[in-house]
C-alpha positions in Angstrom: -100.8 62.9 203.5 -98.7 59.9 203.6 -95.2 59.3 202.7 -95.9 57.5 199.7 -97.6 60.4 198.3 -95.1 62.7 199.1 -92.3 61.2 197.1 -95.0 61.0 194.2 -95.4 64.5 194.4 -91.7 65.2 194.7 -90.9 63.1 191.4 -93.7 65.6 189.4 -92.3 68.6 190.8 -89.0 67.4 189.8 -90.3 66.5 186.2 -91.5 69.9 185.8 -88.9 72.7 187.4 -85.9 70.8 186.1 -86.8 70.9 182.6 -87.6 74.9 183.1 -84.8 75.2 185.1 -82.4 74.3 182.4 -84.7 75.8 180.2 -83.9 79.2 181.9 -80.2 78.5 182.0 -80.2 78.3 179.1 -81.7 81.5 177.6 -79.6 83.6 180.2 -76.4 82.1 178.3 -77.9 83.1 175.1 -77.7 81.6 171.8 -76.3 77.8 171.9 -73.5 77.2 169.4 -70.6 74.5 168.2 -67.0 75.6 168.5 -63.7 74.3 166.8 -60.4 75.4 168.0 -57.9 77.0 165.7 -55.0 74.0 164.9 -52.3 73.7 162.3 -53.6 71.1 159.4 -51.9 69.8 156.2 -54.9 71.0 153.5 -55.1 68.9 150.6 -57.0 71.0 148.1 -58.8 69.2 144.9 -61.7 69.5 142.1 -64.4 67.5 142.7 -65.9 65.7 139.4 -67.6 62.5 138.1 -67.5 60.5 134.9 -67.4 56.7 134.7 -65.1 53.5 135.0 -63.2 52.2 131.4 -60.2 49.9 130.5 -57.4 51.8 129.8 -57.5 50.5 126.2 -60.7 49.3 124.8 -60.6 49.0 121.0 -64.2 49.4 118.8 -63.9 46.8 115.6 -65.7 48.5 112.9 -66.0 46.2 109.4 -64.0 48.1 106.1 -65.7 46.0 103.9 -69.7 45.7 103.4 -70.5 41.6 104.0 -72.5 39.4 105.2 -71.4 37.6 108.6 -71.3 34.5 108.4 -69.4 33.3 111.7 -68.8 34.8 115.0 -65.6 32.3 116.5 -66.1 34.4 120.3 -68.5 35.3 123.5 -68.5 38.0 125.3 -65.9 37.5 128.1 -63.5 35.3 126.2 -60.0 36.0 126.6 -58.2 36.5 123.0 -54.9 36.8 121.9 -53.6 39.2 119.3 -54.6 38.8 115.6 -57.1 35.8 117.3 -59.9 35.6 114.6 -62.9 36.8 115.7 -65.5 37.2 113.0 -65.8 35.9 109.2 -67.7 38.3 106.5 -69.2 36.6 103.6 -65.7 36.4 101.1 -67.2 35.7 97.8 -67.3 38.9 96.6 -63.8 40.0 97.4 -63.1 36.4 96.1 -64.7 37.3 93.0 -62.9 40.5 92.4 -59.6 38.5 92.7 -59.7 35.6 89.7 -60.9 39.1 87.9 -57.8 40.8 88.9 -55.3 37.5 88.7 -57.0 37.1 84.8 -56.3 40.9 84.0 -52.7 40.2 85.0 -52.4 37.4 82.8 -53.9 39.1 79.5 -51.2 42.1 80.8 -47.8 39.9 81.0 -49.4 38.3 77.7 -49.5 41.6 76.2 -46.1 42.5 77.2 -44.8 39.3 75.5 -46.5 40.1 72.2 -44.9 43.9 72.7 -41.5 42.6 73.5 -41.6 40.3 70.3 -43.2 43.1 67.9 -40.4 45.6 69.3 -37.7 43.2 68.8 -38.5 42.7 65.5 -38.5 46.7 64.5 -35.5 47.0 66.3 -33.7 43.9 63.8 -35.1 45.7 60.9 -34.5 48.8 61.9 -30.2 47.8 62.3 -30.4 46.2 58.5 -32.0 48.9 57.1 -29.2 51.3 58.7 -26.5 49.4 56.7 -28.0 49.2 53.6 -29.1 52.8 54.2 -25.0 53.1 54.6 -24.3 51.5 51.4 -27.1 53.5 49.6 -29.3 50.7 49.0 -32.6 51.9 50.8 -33.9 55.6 50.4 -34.3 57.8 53.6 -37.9 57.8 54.0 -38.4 53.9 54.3 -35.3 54.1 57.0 -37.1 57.0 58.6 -40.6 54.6 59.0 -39.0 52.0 60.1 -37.7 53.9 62.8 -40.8 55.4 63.7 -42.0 52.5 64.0 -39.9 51.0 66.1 -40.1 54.0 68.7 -44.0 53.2 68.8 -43.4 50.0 70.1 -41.4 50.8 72.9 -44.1 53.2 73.9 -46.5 50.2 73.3 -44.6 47.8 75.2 -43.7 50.5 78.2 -47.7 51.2 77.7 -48.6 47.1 78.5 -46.4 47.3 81.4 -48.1 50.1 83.4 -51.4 48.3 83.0 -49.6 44.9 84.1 -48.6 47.1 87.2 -51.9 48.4 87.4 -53.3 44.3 87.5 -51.0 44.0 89.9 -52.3 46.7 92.2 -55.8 46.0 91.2 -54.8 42.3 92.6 -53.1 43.6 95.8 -56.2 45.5 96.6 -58.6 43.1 96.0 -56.5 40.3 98.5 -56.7 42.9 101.0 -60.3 43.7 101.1 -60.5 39.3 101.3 -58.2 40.1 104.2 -60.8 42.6 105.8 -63.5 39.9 105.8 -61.6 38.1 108.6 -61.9 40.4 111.7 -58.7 39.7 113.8 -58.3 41.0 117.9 -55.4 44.2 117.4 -54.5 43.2 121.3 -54.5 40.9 123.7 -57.3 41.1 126.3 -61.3 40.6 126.9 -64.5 40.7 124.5 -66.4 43.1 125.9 -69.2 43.6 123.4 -71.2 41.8 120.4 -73.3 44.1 118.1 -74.3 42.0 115.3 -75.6 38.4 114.8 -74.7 35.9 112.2 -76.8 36.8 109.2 -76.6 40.5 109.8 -75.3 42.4 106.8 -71.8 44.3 108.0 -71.7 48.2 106.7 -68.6 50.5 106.9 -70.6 53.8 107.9 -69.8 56.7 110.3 -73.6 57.3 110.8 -73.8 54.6 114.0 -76.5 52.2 112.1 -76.7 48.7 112.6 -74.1 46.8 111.6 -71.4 49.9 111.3 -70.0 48.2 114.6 -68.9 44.6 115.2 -67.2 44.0 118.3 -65.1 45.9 121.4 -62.0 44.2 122.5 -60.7 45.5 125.9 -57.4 44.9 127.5 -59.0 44.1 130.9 -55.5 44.3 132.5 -55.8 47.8 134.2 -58.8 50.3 134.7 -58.7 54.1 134.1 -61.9 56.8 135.1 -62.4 59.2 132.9 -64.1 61.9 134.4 -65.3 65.5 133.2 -63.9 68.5 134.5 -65.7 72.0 134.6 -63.9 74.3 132.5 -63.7 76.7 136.1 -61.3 73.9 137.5 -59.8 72.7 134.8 -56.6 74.6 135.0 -55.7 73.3 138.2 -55.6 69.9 137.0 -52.0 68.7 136.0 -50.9 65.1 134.7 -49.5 63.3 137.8 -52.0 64.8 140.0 -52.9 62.3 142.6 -56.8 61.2 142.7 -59.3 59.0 144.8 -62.3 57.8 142.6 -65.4 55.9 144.4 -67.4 53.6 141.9 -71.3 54.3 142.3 -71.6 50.4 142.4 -68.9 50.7 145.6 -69.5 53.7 147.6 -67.9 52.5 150.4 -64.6 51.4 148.5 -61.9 54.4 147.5 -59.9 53.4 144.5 -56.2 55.5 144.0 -54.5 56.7 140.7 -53.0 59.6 139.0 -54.0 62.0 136.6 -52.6 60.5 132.7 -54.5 62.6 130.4 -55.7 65.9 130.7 -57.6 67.1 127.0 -56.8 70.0 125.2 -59.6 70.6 123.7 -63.2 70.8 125.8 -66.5 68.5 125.3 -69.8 70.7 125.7 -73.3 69.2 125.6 -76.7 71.3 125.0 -77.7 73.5 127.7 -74.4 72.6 129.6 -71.2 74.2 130.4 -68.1 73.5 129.0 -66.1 70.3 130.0 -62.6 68.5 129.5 -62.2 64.9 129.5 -59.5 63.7 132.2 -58.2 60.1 132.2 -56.9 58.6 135.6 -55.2 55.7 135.7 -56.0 53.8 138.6 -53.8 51.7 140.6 -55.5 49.6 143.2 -58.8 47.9 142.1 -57.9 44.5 142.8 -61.0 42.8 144.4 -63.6 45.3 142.2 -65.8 43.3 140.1 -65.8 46.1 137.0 -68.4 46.4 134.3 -67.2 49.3 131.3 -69.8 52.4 131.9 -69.5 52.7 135.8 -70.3 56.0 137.1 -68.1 57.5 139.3 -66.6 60.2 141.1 -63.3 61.9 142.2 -61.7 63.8 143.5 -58.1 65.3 142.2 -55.7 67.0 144.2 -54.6 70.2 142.9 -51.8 71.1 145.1 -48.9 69.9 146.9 -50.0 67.2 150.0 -46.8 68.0 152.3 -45.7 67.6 156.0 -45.8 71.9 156.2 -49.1 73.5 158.3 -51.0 75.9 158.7 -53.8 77.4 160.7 -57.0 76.2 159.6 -60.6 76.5 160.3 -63.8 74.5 159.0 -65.4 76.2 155.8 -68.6 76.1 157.7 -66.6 79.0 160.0 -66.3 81.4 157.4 -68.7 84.5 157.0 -68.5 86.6 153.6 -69.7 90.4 153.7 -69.6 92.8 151.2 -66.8 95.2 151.2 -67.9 98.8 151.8 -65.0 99.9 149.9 -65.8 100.0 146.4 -62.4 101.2 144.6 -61.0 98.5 142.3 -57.8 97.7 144.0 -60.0 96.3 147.3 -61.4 92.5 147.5 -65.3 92.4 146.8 -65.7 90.9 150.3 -64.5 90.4 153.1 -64.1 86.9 155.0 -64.8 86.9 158.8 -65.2 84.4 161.9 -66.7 84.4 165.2 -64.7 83.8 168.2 -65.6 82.0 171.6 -64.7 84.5 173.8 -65.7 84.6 177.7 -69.5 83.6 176.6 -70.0 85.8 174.1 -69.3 85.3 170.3 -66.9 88.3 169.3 -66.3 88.9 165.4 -63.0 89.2 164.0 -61.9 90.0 160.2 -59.5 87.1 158.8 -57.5 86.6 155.6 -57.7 83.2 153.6 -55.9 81.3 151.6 -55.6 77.4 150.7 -58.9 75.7 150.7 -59.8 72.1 150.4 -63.5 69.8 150.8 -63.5 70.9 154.5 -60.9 73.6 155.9 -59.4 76.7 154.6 -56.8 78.5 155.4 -56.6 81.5 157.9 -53.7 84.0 156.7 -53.8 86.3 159.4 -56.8 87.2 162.0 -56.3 84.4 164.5 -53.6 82.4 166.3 -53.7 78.4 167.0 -56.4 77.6 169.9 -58.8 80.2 169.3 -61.9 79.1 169.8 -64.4 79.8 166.5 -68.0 79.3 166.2 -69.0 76.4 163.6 -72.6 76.0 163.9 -75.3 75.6 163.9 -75.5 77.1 160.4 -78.8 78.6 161.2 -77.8 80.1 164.4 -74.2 81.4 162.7 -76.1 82.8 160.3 -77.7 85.2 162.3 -75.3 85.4 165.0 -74.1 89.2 166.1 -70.6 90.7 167.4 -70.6 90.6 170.9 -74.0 88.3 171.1 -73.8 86.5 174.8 -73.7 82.5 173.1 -73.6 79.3 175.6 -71.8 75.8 174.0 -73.6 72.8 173.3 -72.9 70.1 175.1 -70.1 68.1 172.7 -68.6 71.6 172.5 -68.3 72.0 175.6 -67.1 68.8 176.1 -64.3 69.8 173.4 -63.4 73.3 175.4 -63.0 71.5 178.6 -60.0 69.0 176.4 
């Protein structure tokens, strides 16, 4: 056999015993798994939850008055300034019910003229008619009539000036639904939204059919999320809770801001659980091109993110059982890890405590650099005290730092 062959034969033998080889090694040092060590970590626990992206204030014009429209004066994305006017409703009728309201003022101060005069008069007659009464020239009864007279026309006269004031309010109404027909911006920001065309007939209605909303005006200044949070988490949200919220549009860009609003009262839809609207005003979205309605999601911190602490291990560590002890007073499980011990995985009971998206606290059970068992899930799953376990490569690596 030549030399040539040799090495050829060499190479396939090497091809084929080294893989076994390792193979072998392997299975004597049992089970491979992933290890962490123990370390002291600042946790940072928060409520995950999504919602969407919204102006901080965005205003729905709704018309008071039913009208035709007849001009819209703006786009959506114009910038307008406060009491800017935006819209024109058809004005004839409120027009109308003005010169009706101006002529019933006028018959009114005319009636209080011809009252005034009448009154006057009685009350002239009514002074003579006292004297001569005094000097025993007129009986009692026509003195009496006169006066009775002259006491109906005050009421007459007090009578036209109510209805001159009612004219007037009549009037006053009437100018202010004309007022209502000119749809002016309340702030100063962006149109964000047209609902109805020129032509379309304007409907004050709380039913949502067309025409029972105009136009939104935004202030486009600043951007708050609004997100929904499950009524399980809820009571660890607090107003000036920090937050990070990612955009769907921009899921690799983290936007900042702090809890404003928390709502009293919760939001539930069919076949869901309870929810409570959260607003968080966001700080840093320079540079994010924002469209109202963006989904989104955040993340709120619900405790305190400080320089102290404390020994922590990755959730993934954890293992829950169920506590043989039954009586009331006792926890319904109890949490435990696995420890990289010498090759063999050795179990050890723990007690928790802060948690956030990736480590929890570890009370008491373990001291910084232990070595626990992370994964692989499947294989911690299943993994038993005292098991003989060999580390994957990158763990390993890790042990030997």
């Amino acid at each position: 056999m030549t030399r040539k062959q040799w090495i050829v034969l060499g190479a396939i033998a090497a091809l084929i015993v080294v893989p076994v080889g390792l193979k072998l090694a392997r299975k004597d040092a049992g089970k491979m798994v992933d290890i962490e060590q123990v370390s002291l970590r600042a946790l940072a626990p928060t409520v995950l939850a999504s919602g969407s992206l919204t102006y901080e204030s965005q205003v729905t014009l709704a018309p008071e008055v039913t009208g035709r429209v007849t001009e819209i004066l703006v786009e959506e994305g114009d910038q307008v300034k406060r009491e800017q006017l935006l819209m024109r409703l058809d004005p004839r009728a409120p027009r109308a019910a003005i010169e009706q309201s101006e002529a019933q003022v006028r018959q009114a101060r005319l009636s209080i003229e011809r009252r005034q005069v009448d009154f006057d008069t009685l009350v002239a007659r009514t002074k003579r008619f006292e004297a001569l009464r005094a000097q025993g020239m007129v009986d009692i009864n026509s003195l009496e009539e006169l006066v009775s007279a002259r006491n109906l026309a005050e009421v007459d006269l007090r009578t036209s000036r109510e209805q001159l004031s009612q004219a007037l309010a009549q009037l006053r109404q009437a100018q202010e639904q004309l007022a209502k027909t000119e749809i002016r911006s309340p702030l100063d920001g962006k149109v964000t939204a047209i609902y109805v065309k020129v032509g379309q007939t304007a409907v004050p209605s709380f039913s949502g059919i067309a025409g029972s909303i105009l136009i939104d005006v935004a202030d486009t200044a600043s951007i708050d999320a609004e997100i929904h949070v499950d009524e399980t988490d809820i009571a660890r949200v607090r107003v000036g809770a920090q937050a990070r919220v990612v955009p769907a549009a921009f899921p690799d860009k983290t936007l900042t801001g702090t809890v404003d609003q928390v709502a009293i009262a919760p939001r539930q839809q069919p076949g869901q659980n309870k929810s409570y609207p959260v607003r968080i005003r966001l700080t840093n979205t320079q540079g994010v091109t924002f469209h109202p309605g963006m989904s989104c999601r955040a993340e709120v911190l619900t405790g305190s993110l400080v320089d102290e602490k404390v020994l922590a291990v990755p959730v993934q560590a954890l293992r829950y059982e169920d506590n043989p002890d039954k009586s009331s007073k006792s926890e319904k499980s109890i949490a435990s890890v696995f420890i990289f011990d010498g090759g063999r995985a050795i179990k050890r009971a723990v007690s928790t405590g802060t948690a956030d998206d990736t480590y929890i606290a570890v009370t008491t059970g373990l001291k910084e650099g232990d070595q626990v068992v992370v994964g692989p899930a499947k294989t911690l799953l299943f993994l038993l005290d005292g098991e003989k376990v060999g580390l994957n490569v990158k763990a390993e690596l890790a042990a030997k730092k």
